[in-house]
N, C-alpha and C positions, 0 to 999 in steps of 0.2 A: 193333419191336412194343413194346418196352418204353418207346421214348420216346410213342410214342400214347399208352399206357395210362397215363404219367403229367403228362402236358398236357392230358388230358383228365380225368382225376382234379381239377389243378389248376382246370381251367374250369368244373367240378361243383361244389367248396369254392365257388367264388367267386359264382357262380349262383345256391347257397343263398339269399345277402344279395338279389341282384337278385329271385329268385322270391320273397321275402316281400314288396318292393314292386308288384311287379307282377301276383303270383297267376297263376293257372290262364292265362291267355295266356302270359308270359315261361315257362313250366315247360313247354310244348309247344313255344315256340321253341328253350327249350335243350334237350331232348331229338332234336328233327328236326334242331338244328345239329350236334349231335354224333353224331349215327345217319347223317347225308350228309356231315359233316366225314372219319368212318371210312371211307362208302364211297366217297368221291372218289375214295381210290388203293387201297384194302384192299377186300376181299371177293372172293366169285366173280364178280363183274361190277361190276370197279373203272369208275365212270363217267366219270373225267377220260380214262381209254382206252378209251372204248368211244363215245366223239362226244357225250357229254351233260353235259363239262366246263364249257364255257361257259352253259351252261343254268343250272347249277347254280352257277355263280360269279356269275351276273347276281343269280338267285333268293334266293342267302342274302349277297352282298356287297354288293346292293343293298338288293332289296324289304324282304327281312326286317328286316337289320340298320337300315336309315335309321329304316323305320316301327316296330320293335320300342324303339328309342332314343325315339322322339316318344313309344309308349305308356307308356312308363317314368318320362316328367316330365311326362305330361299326364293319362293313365288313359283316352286315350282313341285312337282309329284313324283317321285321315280320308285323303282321296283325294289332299289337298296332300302327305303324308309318303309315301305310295307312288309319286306323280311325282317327286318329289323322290330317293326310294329307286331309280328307272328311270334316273333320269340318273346317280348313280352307279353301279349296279350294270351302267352301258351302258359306263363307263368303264374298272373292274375288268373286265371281258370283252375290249373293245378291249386291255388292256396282256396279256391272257392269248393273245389272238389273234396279238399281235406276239412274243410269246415261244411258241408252237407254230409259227409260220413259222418262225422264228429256227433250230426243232431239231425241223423235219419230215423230213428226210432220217435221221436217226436215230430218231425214231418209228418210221418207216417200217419200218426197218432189224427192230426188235427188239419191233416188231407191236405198236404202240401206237398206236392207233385215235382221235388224238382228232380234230375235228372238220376243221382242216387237212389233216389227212393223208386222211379222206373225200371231202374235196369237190374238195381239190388245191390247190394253190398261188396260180395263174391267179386261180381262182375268189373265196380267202381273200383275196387283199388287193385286192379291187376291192370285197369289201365292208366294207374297212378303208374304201378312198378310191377312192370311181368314177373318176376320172382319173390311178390309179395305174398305171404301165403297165411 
């Protein structure tokens, strides 16, 4: 706890400087990054174990992060920095997908629900690679 509380201390100081170039958009990104950064593994319903890990890793390690970057040197939002934001945040998903297969037996083990361990195995890596077998 105490390391959270001060990584994300740190990511607040530094925010500061970003939220005066970018105003009221970047000060809503860094509050929603750090309110779902917490509850990825902390709270009553840690979402990285509860199958809405990936959701939220696509969501903020894509969409937001690419196009909040574009809004940061341009002032503005377009649908190129959100595809753009899709392709990586399809990427960061994909390596988090490989790493819950990797340690789905032990999820499993000590009731950690993320989206592999849901849907199974089988299922997870054919929508890594249809002709994965």
């Amino acid at each position: 706890e105490k390391a959270i509380f001060y990584i994300f201390t740190l990511a607040i100081i530094f925010g500061f400087y970003l939220a005066l170039i970018g105003d009221w958009p970047i000060i809503v990104i860094g509050i929603l990054s750090i309110l779902f950064g917490f509850l990825y593994t902390a709270g009553p319903y840690p979402l990285a174990y509860n199958g809405l890990g990936d959701l939220f890793v696509f969501i903020f390690f894509g969409l937001v992060s690419v196009s909040g970057t574009y809004y940061l040197h341009t002032g503005k939002f377009c649908i190129e920095s959100i595809i753009l934001g899709a392709a990586v945040g399809s990427i960061s998903t994909a390596i988090l997908v490989i790493n819950n297969l990797r340690d789905i037996d032990n999820d499993k083990k000590f009731g950690k629900k993320t989206l592999a361990v849901l849907i199974g195995e089988k299922l997870s890596k054919s929508k890594v690679n249809p002709n994965f077998n």
